[in-house]
C-alpha positions as MATLAB code, in Angstrom:
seq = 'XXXXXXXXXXXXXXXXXXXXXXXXXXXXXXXXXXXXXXXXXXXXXXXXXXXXXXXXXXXXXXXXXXXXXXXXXXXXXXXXXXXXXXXXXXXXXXXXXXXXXXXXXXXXXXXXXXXXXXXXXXXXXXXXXXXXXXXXXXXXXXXXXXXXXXXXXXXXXXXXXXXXXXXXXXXXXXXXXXXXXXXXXXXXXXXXXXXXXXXXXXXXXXXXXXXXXXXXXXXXXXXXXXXXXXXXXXXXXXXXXXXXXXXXXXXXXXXXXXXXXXXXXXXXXXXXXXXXXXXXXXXXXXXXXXXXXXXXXXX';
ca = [
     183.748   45.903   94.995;
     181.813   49.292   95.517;
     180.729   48.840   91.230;
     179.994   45.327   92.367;
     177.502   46.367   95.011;
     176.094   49.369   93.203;
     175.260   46.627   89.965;
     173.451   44.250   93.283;
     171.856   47.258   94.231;
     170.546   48.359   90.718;
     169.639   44.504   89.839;
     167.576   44.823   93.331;
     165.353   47.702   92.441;
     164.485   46.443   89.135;
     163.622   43.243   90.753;
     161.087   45.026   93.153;
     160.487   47.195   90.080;
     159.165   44.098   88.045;
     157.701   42.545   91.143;
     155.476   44.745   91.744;
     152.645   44.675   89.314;
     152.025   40.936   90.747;
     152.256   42.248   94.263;
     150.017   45.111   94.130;
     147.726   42.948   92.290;
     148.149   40.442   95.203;
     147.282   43.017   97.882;
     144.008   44.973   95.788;
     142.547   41.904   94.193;
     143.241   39.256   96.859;
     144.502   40.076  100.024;
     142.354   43.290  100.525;
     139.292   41.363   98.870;
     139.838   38.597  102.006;
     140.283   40.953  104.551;
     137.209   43.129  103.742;
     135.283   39.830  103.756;
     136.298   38.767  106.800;
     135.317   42.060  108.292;
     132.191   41.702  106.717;
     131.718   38.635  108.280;
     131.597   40.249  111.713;
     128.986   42.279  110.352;
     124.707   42.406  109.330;
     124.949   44.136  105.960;
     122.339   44.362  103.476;
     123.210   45.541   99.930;
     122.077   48.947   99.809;
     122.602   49.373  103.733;
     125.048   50.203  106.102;
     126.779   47.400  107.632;
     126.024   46.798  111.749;
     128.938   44.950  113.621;
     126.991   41.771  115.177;
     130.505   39.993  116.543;
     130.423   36.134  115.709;
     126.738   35.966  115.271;
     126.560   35.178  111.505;
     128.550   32.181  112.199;
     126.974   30.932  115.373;
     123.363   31.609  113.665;
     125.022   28.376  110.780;
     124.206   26.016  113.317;
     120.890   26.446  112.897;
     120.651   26.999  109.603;
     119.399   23.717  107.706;
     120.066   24.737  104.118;
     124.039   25.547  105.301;
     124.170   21.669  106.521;
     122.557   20.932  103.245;
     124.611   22.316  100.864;
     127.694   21.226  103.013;
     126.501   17.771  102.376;
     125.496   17.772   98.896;
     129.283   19.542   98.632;
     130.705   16.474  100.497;
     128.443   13.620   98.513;
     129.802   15.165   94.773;
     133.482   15.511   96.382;
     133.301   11.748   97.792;
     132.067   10.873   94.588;
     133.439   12.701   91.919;
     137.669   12.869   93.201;
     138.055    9.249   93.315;
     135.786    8.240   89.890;
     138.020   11.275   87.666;
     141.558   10.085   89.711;
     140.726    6.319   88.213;
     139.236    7.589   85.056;
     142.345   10.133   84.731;
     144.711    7.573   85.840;
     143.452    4.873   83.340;
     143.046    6.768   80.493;
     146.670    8.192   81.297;
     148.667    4.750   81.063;
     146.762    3.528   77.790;
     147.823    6.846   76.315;
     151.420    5.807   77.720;
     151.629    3.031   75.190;
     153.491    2.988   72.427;
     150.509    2.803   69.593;
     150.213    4.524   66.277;
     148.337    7.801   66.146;
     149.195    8.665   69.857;
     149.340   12.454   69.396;
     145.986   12.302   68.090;
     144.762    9.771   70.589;
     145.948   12.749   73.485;
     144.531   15.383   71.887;
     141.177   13.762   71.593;
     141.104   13.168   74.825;
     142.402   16.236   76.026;
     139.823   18.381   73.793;
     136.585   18.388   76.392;
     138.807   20.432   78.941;
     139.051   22.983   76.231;
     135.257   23.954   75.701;
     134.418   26.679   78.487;
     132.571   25.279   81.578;
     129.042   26.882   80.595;
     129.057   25.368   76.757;
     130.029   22.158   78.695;
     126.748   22.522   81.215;
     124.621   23.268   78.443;
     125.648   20.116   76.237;
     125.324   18.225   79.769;
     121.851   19.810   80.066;
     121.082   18.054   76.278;
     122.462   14.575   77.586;
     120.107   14.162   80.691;
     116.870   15.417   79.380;
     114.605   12.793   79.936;
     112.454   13.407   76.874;
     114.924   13.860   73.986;
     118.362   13.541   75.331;
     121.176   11.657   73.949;
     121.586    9.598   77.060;
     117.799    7.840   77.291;
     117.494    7.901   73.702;
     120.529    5.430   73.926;
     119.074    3.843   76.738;
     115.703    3.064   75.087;
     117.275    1.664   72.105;
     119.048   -0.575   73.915;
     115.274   -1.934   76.073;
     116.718   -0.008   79.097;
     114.383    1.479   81.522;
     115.802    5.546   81.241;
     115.874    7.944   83.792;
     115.073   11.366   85.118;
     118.865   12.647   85.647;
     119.313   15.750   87.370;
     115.965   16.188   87.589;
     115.507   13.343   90.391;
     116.441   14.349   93.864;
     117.891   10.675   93.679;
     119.793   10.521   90.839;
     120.571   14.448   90.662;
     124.071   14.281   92.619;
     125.296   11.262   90.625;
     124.287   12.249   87.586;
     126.838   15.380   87.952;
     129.114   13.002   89.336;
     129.379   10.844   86.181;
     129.411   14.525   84.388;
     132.282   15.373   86.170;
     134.331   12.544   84.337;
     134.055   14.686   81.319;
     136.611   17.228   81.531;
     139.378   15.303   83.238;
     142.082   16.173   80.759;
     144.142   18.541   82.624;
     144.398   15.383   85.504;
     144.849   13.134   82.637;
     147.942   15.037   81.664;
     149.539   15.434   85.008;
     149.335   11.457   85.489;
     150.613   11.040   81.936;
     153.145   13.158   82.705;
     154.042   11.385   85.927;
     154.078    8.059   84.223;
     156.596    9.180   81.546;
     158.636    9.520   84.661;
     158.704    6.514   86.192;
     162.098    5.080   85.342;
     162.349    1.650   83.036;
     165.139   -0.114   84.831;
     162.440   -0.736   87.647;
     159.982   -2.535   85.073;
     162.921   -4.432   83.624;
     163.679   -5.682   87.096;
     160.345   -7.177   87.627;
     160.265   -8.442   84.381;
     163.636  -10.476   85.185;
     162.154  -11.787   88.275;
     159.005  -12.836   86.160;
     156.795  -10.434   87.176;
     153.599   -9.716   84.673;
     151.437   -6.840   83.768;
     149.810   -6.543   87.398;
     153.097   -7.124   89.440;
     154.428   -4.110   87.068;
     151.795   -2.003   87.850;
     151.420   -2.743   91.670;
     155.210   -2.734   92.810;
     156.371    0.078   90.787;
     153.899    2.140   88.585;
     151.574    2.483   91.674;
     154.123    3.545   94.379;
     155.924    5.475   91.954;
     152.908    7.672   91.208;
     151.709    8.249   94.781;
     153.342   11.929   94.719;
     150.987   12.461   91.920;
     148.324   10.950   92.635;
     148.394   13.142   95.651;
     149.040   16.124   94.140;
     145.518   15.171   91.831;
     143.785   14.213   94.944;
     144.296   17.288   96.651;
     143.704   19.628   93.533;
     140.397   17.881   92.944;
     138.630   18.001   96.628;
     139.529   21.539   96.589;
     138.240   22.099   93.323;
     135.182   20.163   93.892;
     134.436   21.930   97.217;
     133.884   24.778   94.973;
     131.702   23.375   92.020;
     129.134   26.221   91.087;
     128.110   26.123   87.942;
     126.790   22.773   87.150;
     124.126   23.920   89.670;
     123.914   27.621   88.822;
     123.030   26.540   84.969;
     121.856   22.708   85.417;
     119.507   22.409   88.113;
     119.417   25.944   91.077;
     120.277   23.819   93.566;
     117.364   21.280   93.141;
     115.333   19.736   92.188;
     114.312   20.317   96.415;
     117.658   21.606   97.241;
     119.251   17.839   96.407;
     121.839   20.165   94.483;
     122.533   22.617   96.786;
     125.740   23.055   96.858;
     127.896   25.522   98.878;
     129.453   27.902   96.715;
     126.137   28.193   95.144;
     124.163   28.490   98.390;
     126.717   31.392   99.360;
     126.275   32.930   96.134;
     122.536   32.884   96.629;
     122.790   34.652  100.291;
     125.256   37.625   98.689;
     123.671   38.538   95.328;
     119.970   37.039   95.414;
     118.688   37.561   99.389;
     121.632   40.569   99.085;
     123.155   38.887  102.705;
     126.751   40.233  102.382;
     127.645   39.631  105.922;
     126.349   35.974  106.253;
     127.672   35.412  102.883;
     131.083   36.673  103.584;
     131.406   33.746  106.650;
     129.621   31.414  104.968;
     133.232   32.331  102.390;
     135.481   32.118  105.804;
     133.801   28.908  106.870;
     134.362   27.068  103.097;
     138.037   28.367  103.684;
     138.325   26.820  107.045;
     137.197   23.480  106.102;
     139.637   23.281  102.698;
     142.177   24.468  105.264;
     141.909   21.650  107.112;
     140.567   18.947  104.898;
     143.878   19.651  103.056;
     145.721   19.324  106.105;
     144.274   16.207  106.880;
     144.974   14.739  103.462;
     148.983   16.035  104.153;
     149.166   14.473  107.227;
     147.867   11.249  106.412;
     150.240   11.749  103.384;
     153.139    9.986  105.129;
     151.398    6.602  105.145;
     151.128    6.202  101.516;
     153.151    8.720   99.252;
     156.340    7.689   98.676;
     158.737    9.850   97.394;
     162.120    8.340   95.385;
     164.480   10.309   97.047;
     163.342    9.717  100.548;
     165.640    7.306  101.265;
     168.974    9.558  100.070;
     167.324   12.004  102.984;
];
């Protein structure tokens, strides 16, 4: 027994031993990062200065502040927007590539290959598509005796624009449904079948509740994700055109590194995590209506 313990004891150390280049990296890069932040947030410091500790005034002073409440609701518009239109696009695109057809691998992969090109080659050929004089999208437009459009560079049409942009890289959601689908067990489509069930009573008494988890899963991923879209206005359009693209994370990045605000910046940071706190609290409460989970029942 004591060689037995003296092995545990040995297999313990180089556990910690190989644990902790992730936990050191943990506490410099992450944990210490958010703590200094959120002492900076207490504070009025200007790069190049010393910081002053001003208490809970650099949130209080948000109130106030008109472009906060603007780029929290540009934020909300391309969230409301842009989660459900890629979870349908995603979750269509997933069960036609859940057929049995010939060429399927290549089918996925073509599919799947927009997520691969980094974000900023994918803004730029976004910046080609909407430009109103030569761009792919009202040169298509015209051809066809369609009126075109100004794109991102209409306060109107700026928000949707990205919105419909966002559809583009939707392979990693694409996969996760597919994934899901691939899944769902046949013996439950059979059973419909027998009862004379179609296509639609398939889809909307078993593929449908069977993929709530991950639908879920998806919808949560993407408002958090889409809380934090930056560079489709760092790149595309700086927030315009008159702050109609505004967004938060770039609005916060604009306070820390352009008007050199580190200590409103760093609560403007807090505040974004607060409301993703409880947004995705919300969404996991209200989970219990609608995800169904197959096992429930043995619980």
């Amino acid at each position: 027994m004591a060689g037995l313990s003296g092995q545990r004891r040995l297999e313990r150390r180089w556990g910690w031993l190989m644990a902790l280049p992730a936990v050191l990296g943990f506490l410099i890069f992450t944990a210490g990062p958010m703590v200094a932040s959120l002492a900076f947030s207490l504070t009025d410091w200007q790069v190049g200065g010393s910081p002053s500790f001003v208490g809970l005034d650099n949130y209080t002073a948000m109130a106030s502040d008109e472009l906060f409440w603007t780029s929290l609701g540009a934020t909300t518009y391309y969230t409301l927007g842009a989660v459900p239109l890629v979870l349908i696009v995603s979750f269509a695109v997933a069960m036609l590539l859940n057929q049995r057809v010939r060429g399927l691998s290549l089918w996925r992969t073509i599919f799947y290959l927009p997520t691969l090109v980094p974000s900023i080659a994918n803004v730029v050929l976004w910046i080609w598509i909407f430009n109103p004089d030569f761009g792919l999208l009202n040169s298509l437009l015209r051809q066809a005796g369609l009126p075109s459009g100004q794109w991102i560079y209409d306060e109107a049409t700026a928000i949707p624009s990205l919105i419909v942009m966002s559809t583009w890289g939707f392979g990693n959601t694409m996969v996760i449904f597919l994934a899901g689908l691939q899944g769902v067990p046949r013996h439950l489509y059979e059973a419909v079948s027998i009862d004379g069930g179609g296509a639609w009573r398939r889809f909307w008494h078993v593929t449908l509740p069977m993929m709530t988890p991950t639908i879920f899963y998806n919808l949560v991923v993407g408002v958090v994700g889409t809380f934090q879209v930056f560079n489709q206005a760092y790149v595309m359009t700086e927030g315009g055109p008159n702050n109609a693209t505004l967004f938060y994370v770039y609005y916060l990045f604009r306070k820390a590194f352009r008007e050199s605000e580190m200590g409103y910046a760093s609560a403007l940071a807090w505040v974004l995590f607060m409301i993703i706190v409880v947004i995705t609290f919300l969404l996991f409460r209200n989970a219990r209506r609608w995800v169904h989970y197959e096992m429930a029942g043995a619980r």
